[in-house]
DOBA-834198 format. One record per residue (C-alpha): residue number from 0; residue in three letters; chain; x, y, z negated. Coordinates in steps of 0.001 Angstrom, whole numbers, padded with zeros to 6 digits. Layout:
# DOBA-834198
(zavex NUM; ALA; A; (X; Y; Z)) ...
//
This chain:
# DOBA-834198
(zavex 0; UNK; A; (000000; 000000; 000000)) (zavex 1; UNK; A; (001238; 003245; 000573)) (zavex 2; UNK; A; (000015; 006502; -001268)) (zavex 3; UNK; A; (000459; 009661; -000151)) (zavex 4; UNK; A; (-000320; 012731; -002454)) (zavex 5; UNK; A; (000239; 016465; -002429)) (zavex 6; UNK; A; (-001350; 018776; -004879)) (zavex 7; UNK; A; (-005376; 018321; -003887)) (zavex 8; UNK; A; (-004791; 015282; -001636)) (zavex 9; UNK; A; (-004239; 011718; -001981)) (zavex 10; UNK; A; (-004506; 008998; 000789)) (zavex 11; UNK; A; (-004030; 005697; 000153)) (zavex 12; UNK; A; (-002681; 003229; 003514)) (zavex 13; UNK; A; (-002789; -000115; 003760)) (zavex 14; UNK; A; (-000687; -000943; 006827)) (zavex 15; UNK; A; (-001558; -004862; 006505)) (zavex 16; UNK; A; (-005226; -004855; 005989)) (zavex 17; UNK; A; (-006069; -003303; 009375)) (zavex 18; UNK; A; (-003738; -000139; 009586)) (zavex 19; UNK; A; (-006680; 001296; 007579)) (zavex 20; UNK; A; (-007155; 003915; 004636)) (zavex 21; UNK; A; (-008358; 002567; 001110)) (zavex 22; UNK; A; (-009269; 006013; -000332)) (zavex 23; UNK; A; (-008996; 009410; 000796)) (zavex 24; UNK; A; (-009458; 011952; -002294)) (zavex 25; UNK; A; (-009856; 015347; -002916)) (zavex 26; UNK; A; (-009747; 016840; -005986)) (zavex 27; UNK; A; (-010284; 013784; -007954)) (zavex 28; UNK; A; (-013437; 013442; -005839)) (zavex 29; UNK; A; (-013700; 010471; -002989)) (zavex 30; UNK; A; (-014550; 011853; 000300)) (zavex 31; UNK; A; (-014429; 008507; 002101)) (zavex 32; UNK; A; (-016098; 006109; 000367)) (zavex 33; UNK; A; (-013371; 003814; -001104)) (zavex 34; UNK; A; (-012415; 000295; -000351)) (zavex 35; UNK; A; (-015143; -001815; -002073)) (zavex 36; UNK; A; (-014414; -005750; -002956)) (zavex 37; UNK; A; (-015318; -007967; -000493)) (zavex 38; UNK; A; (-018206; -010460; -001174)) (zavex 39; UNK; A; (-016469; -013088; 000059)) (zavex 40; UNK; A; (-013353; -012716; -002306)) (zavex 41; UNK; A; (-011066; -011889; 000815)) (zavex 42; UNK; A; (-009700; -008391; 001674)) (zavex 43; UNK; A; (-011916; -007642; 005462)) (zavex 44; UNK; A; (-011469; -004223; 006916)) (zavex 45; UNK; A; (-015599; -003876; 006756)) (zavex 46; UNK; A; (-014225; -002818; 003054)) (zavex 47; UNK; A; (-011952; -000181; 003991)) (zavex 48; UNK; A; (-012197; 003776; 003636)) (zavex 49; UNK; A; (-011543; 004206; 007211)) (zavex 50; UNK; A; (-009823; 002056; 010208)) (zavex 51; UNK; A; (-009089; 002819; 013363)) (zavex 52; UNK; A; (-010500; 001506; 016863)) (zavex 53; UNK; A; (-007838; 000557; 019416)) (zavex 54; UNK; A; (-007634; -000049; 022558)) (zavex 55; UNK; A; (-011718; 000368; 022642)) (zavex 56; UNK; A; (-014882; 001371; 020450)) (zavex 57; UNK; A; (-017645; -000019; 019330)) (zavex 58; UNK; A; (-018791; -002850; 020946)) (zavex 59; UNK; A; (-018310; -004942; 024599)) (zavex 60; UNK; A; (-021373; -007099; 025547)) (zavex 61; UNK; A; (-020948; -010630; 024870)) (zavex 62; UNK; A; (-017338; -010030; 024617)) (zavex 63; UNK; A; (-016510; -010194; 027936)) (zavex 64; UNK; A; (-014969; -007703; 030847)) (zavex 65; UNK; A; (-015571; -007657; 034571)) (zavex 66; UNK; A; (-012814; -006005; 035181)) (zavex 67; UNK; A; (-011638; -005395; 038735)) (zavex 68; UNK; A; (-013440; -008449; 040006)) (zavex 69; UNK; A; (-012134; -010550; 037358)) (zavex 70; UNK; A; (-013791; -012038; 034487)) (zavex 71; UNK; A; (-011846; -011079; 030979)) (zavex 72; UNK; A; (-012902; -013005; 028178)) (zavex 73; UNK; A; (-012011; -011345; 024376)) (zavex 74; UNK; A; (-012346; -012813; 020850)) (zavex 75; UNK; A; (-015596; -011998; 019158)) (zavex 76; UNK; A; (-014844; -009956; 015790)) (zavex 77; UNK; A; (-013906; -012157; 012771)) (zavex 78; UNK; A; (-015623; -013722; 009409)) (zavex 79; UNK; A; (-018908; -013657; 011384)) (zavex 80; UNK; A; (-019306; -009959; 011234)) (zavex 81; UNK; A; (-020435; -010311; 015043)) (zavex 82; UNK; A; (-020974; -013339; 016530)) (zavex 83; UNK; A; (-021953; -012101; 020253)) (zavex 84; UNK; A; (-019739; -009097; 021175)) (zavex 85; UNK; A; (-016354; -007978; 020881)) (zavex 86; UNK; A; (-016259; -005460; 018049)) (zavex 87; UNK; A; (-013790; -002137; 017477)) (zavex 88; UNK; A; (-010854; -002920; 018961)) (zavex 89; UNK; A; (-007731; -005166; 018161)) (zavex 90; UNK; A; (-006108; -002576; 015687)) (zavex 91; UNK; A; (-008505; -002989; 012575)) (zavex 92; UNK; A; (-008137; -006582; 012869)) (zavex 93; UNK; A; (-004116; -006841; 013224)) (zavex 94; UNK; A; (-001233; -005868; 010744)) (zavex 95; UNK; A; (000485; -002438; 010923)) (zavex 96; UNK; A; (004541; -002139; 010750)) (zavex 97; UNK; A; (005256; 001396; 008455)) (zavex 98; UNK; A; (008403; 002555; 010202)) (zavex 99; UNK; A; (008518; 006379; 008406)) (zavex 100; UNK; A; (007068; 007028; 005446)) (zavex 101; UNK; A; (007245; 009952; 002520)) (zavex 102; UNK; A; (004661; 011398; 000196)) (zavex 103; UNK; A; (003093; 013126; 002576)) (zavex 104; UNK; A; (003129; 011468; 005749)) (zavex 105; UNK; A; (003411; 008170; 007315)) (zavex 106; UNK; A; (003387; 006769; 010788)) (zavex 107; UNK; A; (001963; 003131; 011875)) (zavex 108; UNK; A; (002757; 001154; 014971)) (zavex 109; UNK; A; (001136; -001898; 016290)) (zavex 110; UNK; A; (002279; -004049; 019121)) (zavex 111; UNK; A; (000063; -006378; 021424)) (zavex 112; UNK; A; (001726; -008746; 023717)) (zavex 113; UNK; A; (-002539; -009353; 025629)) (zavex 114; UNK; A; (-003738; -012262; 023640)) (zavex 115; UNK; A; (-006031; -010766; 021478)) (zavex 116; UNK; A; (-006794; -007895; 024210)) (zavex 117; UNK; A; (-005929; -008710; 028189)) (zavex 118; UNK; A; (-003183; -006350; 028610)) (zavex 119; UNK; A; (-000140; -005253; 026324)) (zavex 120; UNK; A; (-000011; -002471; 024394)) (zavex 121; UNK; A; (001463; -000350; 021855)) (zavex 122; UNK; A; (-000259; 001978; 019361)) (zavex 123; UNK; A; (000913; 004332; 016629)) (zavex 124; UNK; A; (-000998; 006323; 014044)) (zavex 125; UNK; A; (000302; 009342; 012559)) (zavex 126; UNK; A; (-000913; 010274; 008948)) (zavex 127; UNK; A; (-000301; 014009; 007504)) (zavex 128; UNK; A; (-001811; 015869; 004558)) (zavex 129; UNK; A; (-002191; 019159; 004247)) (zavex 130; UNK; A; (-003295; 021989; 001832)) (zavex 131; UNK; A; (-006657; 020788; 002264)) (zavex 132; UNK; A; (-007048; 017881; 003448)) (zavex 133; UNK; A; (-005359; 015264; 006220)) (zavex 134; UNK; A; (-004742; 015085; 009620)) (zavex 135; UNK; A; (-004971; 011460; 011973)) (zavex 136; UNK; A; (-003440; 010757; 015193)) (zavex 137; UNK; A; (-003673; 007674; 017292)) (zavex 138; UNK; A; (-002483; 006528; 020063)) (zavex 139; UNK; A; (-002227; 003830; 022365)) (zavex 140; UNK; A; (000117; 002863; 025600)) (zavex 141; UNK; A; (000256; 000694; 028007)) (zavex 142; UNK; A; (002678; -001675; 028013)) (zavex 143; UNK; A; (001244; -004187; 030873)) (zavex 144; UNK; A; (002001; -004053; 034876)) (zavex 145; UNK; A; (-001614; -003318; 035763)) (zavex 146; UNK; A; (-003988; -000207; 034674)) (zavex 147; UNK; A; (-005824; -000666; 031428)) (zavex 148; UNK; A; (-009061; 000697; 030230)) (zavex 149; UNK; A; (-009066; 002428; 026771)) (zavex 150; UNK; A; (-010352; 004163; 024356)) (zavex 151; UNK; A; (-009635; 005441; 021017)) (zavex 152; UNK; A; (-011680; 006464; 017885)) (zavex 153; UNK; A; (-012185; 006418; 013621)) (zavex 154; UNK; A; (-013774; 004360; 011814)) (zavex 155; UNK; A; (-014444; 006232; 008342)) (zavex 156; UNK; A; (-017697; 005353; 005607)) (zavex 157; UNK; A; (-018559; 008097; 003170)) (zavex 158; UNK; A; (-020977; 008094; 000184)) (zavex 159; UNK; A; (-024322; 008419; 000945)) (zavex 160; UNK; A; (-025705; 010162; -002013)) (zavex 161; UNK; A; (-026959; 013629; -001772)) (zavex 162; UNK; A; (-025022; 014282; 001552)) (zavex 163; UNK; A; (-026213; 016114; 004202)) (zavex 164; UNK; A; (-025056; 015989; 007706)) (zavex 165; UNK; A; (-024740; 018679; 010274)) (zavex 166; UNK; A; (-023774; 017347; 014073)) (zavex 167; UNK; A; (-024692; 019180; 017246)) (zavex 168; UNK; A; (-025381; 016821; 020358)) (zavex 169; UNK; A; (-026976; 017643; 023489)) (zavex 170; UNK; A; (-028397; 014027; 023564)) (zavex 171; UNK; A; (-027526; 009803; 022698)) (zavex 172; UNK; A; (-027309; 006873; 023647)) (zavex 173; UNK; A; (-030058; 004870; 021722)) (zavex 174; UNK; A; (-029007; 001438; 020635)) (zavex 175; UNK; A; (-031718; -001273; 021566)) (zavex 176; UNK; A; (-032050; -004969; 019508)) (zavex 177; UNK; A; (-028812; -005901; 021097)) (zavex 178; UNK; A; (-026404; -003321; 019444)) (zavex 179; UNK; A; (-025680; -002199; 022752)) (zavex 180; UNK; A; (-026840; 001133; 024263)) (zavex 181; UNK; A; (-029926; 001121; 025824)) (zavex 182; UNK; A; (-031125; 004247; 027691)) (zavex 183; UNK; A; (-029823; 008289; 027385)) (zavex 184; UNK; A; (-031985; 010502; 025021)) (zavex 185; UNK; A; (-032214; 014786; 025256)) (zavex 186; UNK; A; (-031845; 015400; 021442)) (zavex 187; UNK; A; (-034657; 018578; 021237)) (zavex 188; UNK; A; (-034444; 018449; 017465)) (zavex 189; UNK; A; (-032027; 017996; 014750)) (zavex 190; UNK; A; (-032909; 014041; 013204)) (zavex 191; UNK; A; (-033771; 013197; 009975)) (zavex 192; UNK; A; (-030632; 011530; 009228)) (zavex 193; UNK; A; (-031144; 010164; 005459)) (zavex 194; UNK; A; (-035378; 009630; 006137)) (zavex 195; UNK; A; (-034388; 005927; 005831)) (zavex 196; UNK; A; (-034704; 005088; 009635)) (zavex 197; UNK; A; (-032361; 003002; 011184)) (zavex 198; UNK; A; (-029081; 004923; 013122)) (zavex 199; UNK; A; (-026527; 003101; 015162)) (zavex 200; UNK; A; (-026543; 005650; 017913)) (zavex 201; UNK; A; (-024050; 007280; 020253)) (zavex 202; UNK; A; (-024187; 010785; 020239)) (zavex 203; UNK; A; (-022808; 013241; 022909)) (zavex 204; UNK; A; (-020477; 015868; 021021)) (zavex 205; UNK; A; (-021954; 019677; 021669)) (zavex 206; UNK; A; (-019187; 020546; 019738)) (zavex 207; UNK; A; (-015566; 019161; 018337)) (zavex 208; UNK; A; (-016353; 019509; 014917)) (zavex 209; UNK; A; (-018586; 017694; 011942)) (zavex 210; UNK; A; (-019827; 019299; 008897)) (zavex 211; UNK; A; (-020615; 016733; 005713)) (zavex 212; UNK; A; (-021771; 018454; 002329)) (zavex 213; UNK; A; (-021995; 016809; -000892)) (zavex 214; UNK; A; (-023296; 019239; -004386)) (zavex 215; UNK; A; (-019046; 019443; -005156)) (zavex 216; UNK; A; (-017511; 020037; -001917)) (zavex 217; UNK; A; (-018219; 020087; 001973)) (zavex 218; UNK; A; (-016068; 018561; 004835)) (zavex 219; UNK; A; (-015868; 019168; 008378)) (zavex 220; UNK; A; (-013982; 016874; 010651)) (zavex 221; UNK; A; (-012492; 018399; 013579)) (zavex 222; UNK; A; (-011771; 016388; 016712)) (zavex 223; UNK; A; (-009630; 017371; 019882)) (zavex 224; UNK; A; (-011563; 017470; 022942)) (zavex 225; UNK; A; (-011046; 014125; 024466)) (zavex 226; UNK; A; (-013300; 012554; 021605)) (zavex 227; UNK; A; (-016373; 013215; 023449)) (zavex 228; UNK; A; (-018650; 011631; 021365)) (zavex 229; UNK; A; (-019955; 010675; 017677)) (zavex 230; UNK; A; (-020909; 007409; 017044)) (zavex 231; UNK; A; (-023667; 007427; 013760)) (zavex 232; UNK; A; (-023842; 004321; 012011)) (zavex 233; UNK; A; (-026702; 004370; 008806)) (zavex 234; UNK; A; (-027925; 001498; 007475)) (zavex 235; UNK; A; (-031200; 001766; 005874)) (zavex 236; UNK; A; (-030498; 001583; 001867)) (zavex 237; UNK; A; (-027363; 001307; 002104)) (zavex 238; UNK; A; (-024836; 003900; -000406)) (zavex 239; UNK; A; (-022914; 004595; 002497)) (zavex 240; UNK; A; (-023267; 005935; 005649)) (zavex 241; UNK; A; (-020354; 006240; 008982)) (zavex 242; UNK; A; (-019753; 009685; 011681)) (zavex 243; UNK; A; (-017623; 007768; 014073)) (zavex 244; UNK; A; (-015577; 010466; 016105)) (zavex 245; UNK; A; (-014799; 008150; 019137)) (zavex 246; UNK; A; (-013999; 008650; 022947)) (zavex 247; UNK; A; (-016275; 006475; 025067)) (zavex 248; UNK; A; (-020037; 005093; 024565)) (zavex 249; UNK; A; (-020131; 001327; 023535)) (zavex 250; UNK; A; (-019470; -001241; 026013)) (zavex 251; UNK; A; (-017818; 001592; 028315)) (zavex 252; UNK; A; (-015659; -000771; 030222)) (zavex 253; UNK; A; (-018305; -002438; 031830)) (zavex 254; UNK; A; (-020799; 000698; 032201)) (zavex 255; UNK; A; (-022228; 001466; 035610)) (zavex 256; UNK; A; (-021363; 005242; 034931)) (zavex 257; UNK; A; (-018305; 006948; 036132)) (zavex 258; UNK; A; (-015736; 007792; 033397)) (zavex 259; UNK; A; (-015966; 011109; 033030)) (zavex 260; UNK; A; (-020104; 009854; 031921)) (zavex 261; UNK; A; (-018988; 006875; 029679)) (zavex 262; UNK; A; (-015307; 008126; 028812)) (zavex 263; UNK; A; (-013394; 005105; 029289)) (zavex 264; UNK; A; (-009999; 006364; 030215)) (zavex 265; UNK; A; (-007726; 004600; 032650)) (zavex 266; UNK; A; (-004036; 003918; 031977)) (zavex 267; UNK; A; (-001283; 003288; 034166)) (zavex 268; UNK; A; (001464; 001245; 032819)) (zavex 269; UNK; A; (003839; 003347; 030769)) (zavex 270; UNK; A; (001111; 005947; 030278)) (zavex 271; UNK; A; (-000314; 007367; 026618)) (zavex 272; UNK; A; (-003732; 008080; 025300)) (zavex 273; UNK; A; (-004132; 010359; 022066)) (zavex 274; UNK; A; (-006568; 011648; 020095)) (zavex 275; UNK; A; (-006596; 013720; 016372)) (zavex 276; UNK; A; (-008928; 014911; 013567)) (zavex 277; UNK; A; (-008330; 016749; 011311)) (zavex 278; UNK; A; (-010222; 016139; 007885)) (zavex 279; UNK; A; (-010635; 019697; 005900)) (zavex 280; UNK; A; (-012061; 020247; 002594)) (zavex 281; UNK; A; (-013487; 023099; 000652)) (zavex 282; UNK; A; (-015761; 024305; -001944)) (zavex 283; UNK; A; (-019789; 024215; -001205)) (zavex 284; UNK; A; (-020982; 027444; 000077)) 
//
């Protein structure tokens, strides 16, 4: 584990569970919700803080890719947490190496040789406090002889009670009874996002940042342009709920849309995809 604390901030990384976060504090106060104990008496990234998606997000149907006229099968996520579709990535499920670390900041790196995803890669996360807060990087190469699709996004849970959400969208992707998205919705009005309905939505981004307010302190998470889109995750009665800042819609690499509609991003071999937020705290208004 590695804990990283300034004045107001402390992060705590665990590189081997899923290059994830275990708590991210402020003030004494959690702002992610922190890692829980597993049910099953074994560590699962489900019970982390936050984790990061890499080299996709969300899900892909029936864990499979048709891909360039080829058929690509993946694994389906682990511990029957999905049993149908490929789930998050390959980074949340895989052990991190910590190369640089200090109390401040720390950098991850992961290495795929294409057995758990079709085509090798590299990815690195960068980890820095600040005076308020943290900022995250990831990123993720190709390291294969053919293009590879990608796409990039966080994973974080935060605790439900008394929170209240602010995200501007100019529509979603509704999520039908297969997890996967269904049709495009206009948003006309702001939702009702703790009414106890149901969210696993795909929201288009209006904006590049997210506002969450608890009674002692508010958040906004600020996203560089790329990550076009906010993935909502609420379960009904559940203490927690997840804003997913994320690149691409689910199942993006086998979407009928062009990329600039879905955001799946193409990379050459030897090229780089990045994305940051930045997590900043202050007192409630």
């Amino acid at each position: 584990m590695l804990n990283l604390q300034n004045q107001d901030v402390e992060l705590a990384v665990n590189p081997r569970l899923g290059g994830g976060i275990s708590a991210f504090r402020w003030r004494g106060l959690d702002v992610f919700r922190p890692q829980s104990d597993s049910r099953s008496g074994a560590a699962s990234p489900l019970d982390l803080a936050c984790f990061p998606m890499v080299p996709f997000c969300n899900r892909i149907a029936d864990a499979n890719i048709a891909f360039n006229g080829q058929k690509r099968v993946l694994p389906t996520a682990p511990n029957g947490i999905e049993h149908v579709h490929a789930l998050h990535g390959v980074g949340w499920i895989s052990p991190w190496a910590a190369p640089e670390t200090s109390d401040t900041h720390a950098i991850l790196t992961l290495r795929q040789d294409g057995t758990l995803w079709p085509w090798a890669l590299e990815a690195e996360q960068r980890l820095s406090l600040t005076d308020n807060g943290y900022s995250h990087t990831l990123a993720v190469t190709n390291r294969d002889s053919s293009a590879m699709p990608a796409g990039l996004g966080l994973h974080p849970y935060f605790p439900r009670a008394k929170a209240a959400l602010e995200l501007e969208a100019e529509g979603y992707w509704k999520t039908g009874e297969d997890r996967l998205p269904e049709e495009y919705c206009a948003l006309r009005e702001t939702p009702q996002w703790f009414s106890g309905d149901r969210f696993d939505d795909c929201f288009k981004a209006a904006s590049s940042f997210v506002s969450i307010a608890w009674p002692t302190h508010r958040l906004t998470i600020r996203s560089s342009p790329n990550l076009k889109f906010t993935h909502v995750y609420i379960p009904p009665e559940a203490d927690f709920f997840c804003v997913e800042p994320v690149s691409h819609i689910p199942d993006a690499v086998n979407s009928e849309l062009d990329h600039a509609a879905s955001g799946l991003v193409m990379l050459e071999p030897g090229e780089t995809f990045q994305i940051e937020c930045r997590f900043e705290l202050e007192e409630p208004a």
